[in-house]
N, C-alpha and C positions, 0 to 999 in steps of 0.2 A: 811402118806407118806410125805417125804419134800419133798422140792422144788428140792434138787439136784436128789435123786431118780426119778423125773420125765422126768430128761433131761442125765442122766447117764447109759448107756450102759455095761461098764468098764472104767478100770483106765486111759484110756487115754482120757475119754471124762472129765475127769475129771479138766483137764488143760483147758480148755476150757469154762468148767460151772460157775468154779472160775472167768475165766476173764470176763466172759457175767454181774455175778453177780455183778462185780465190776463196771464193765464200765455202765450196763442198772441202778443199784443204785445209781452212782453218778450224770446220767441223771435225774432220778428222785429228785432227793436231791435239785439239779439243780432247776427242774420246781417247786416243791415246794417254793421255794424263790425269785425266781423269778417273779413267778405268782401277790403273794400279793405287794410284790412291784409294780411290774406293775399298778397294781388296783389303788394302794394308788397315786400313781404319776399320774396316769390320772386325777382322781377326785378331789386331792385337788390343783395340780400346775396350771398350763398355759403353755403348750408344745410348742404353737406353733408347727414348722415343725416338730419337737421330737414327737408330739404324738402317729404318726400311726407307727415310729420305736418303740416304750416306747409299746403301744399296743400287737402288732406283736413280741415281743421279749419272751415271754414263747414259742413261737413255735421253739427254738435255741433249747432247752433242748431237747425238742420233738422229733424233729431232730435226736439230738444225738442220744437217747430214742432207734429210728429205726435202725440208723445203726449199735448201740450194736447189738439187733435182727441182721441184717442182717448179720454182720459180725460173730457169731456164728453158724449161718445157714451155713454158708460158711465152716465151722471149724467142724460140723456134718461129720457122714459118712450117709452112702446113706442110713441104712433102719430109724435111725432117723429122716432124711431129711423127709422119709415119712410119717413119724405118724406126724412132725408138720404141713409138705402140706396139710392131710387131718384134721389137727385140725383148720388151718388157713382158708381152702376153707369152712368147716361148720359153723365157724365163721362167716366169711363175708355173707354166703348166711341166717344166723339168723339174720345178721343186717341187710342185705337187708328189707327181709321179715318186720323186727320188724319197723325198718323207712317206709316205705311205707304203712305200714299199719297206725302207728302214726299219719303220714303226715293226712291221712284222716281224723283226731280228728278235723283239719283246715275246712274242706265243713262244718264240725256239727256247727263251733264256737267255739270250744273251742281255746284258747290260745295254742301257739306254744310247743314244749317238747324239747330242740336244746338240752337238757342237758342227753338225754339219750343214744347217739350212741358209745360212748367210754366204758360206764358201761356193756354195752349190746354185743361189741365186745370182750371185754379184759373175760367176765364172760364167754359168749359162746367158746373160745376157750380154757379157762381154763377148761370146764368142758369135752369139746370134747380130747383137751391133754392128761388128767385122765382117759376119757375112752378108746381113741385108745393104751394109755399106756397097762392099763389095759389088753385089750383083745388080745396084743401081746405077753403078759408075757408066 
């Protein structure tokens, strides 16, 4: 199944998937390049007051990232809107669950996981999109 099959209805959501596709890819393209930049300019220069802007600056892309998502959300019609409400409301309560339960690796000792709530949001709702897809067909 693609990507567009997942978000496509008929031909007129079609206008819409294209520009999501464009605008959320170019955010990402974005955060990708930005990112290591960032890294590399913390560690090797001397920012001074630039650091915590130099730091804070993949979260621009990010940003973007979101209001692609929202502004296609906007551009849905209503029974799409709902299959991605309940793919985003299952997502977020995976991650609840899945941080709060992690968090508790902290009482045992072990070392922190801060690197797992984005893999674990973006996956659970891709899996949940596929299957509300799915059992709407």
């Amino acid at each position: 199944m693609s990507i567009a099959r997942l978000f496509c209805w008929d031909d007129v959501s079609k206008v819409w998937v294209k520009r999501y596709l464009i605008e959320f890819g170019a955010a990402m393209l974005g955060y990708t390049i930005v990112l290591p930049l960032s890294i590399i300019a913390i560690q090797r220069y001397d920012l001074g007051i630039w650091r915590a802007p130099v730091g804070l600056s993949p979260a621009v892309p990010l940003a973007l990232a979101v209001w692609a998502y929202a502004r296609s959300v906007s551009l849905m019609d209503e029974f799409t809107k709902h299959i991605h409400t309940r793919s985003i409301v299952f997502a977020a309560a995976v991650t609840l669950i899945a941080s709060v339960t992690i968090s508790f690796f902290g009482n045992a000792g072990l070392p922190p996981l801060h690197f797992y709530v984005w893999p674990i949001m973006v996956g659970s709702w891709g899996v949940a999109l596929g299957y509300n897809t799915f059992i709407y067909r």
